[in-house]
C-alpha positions in Angstrom: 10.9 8.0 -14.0 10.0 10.3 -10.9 11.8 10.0 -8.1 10.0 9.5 -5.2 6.2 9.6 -4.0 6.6 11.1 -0.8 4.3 11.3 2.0 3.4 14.2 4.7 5.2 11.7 7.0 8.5 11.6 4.6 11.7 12.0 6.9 10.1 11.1 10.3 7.2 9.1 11.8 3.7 7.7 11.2 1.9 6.1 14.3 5.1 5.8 16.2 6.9 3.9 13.0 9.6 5.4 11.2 8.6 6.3 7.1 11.2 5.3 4.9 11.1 5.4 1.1 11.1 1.4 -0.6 11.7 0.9 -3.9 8.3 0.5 -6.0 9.9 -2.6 -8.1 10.3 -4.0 -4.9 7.1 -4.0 -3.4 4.3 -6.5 -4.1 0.5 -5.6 -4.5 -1.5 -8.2 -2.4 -5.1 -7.3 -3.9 -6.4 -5.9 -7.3 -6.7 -2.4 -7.9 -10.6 -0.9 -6.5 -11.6 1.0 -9.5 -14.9 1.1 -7.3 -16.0 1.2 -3.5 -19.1 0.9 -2.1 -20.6 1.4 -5.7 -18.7 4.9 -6.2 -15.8 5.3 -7.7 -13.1 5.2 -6.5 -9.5 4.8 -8.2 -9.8 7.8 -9.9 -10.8 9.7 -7.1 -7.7 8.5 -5.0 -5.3 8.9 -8.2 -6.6 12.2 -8.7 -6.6 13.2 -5.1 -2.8 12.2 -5.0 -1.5 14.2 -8.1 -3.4 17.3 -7.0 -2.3 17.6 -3.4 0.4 14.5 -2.9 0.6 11.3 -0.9 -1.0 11.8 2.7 0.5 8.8 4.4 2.6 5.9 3.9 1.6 2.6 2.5 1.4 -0.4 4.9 4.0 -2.8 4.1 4.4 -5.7 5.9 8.5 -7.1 5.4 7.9 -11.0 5.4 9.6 -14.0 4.1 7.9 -15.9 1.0 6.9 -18.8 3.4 4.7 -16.0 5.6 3.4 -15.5 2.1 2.2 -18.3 1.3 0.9 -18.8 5.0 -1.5 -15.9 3.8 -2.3 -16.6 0.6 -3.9 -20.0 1.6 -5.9 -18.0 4.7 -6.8 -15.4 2.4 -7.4 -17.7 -1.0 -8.8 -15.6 -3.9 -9.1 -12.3 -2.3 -5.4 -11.5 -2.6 -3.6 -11.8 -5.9 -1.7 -15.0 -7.4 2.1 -15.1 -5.6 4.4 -13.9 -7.5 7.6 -16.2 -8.1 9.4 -16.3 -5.3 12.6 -15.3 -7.2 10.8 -12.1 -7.8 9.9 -11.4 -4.2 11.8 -8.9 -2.4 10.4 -9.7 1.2 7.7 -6.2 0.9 4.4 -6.6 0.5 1.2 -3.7 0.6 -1.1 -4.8 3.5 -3.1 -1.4 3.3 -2.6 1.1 -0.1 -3.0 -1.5 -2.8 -4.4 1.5 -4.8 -2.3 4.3 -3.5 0.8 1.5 -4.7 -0.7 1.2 -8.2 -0.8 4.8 -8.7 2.9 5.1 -7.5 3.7 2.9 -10.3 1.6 3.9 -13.3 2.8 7.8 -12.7 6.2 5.8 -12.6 7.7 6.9 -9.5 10.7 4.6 -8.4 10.0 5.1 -4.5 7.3 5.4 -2.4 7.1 6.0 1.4 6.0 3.0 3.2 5.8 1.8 6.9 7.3 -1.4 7.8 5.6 -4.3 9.9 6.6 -7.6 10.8 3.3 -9.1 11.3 0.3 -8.9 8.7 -2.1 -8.4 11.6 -1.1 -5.0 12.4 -1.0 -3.8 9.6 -4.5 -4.8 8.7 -5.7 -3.4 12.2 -4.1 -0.2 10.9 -5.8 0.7 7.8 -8.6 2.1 9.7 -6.6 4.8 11.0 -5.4 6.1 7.4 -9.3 5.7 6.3 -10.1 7.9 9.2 -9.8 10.8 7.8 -11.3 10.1 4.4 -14.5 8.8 6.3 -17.5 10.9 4.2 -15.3 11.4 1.2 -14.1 7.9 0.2 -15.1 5.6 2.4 -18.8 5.2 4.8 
């Protein structure tokens, strides 16, 4: 396996949080991979984009205890994945880079650079600013 996916952001800061690298084993996916967006694909763009010129920023994880899980899995219903068992859950969960996640595991990297929140909230409210700059490219 690689070692780790690192992001621009590796050793210091992204929006005033500190990066640090998680284990990808550790992490759980909370939605299916987009293999499209808006009717363009997508997936392979991203995947691509990432081997060619490396992870831009971190993933969004949210660190949360399996009952805050569940708490969002019956708000959210089918549009985020089945649990996993909670004897399998490390406490990490992606709440924005489902995709840039997936590709950290199929090029089998071990680590990936990740921001930590304690509330599912912000990190939602956050995505938008890593979209920003792939407004035009990926994303309307």
């Amino acid at each position: 396996m690689k070692t780790a996916l690192k992001s621009e952001f590796n050793n210091g800061e992204w929006n005033g949080i500190e990066v640090v690298p998680l284990l990808v084993k550790h992490i759980w996916q909370s939605v299916p991979i987009a293999l499209t967006h808006q009717g363009k694909d997508f997936y392979p763009k991203i995947k691509a984009d990432i081997e060619a010129n490396g992870l831009k920023f971190p993933l969004l994880v949210v660190k949360c205890t399996y009952e805050e899980l569940l708490k969002q899995k019956k708000r959210w219903k089918d549009k985020i994945l089945d649990l996993p068992a909670e004897d399998d859950f490390y406490g990490y969960v992606v709440w924005g880079g489902s995709n840039r996640y997936a590709i950290a595991k199929e090029l089998n990297y071990d680590y990936v650079d990740c921001v930590l929140y304690d509330n599912f909230e912000e990190a939602h409210k956050t995505q938008k600013v890593q979209r920003k700059p792939y407004v035009g490219k990926y994303y309307s």
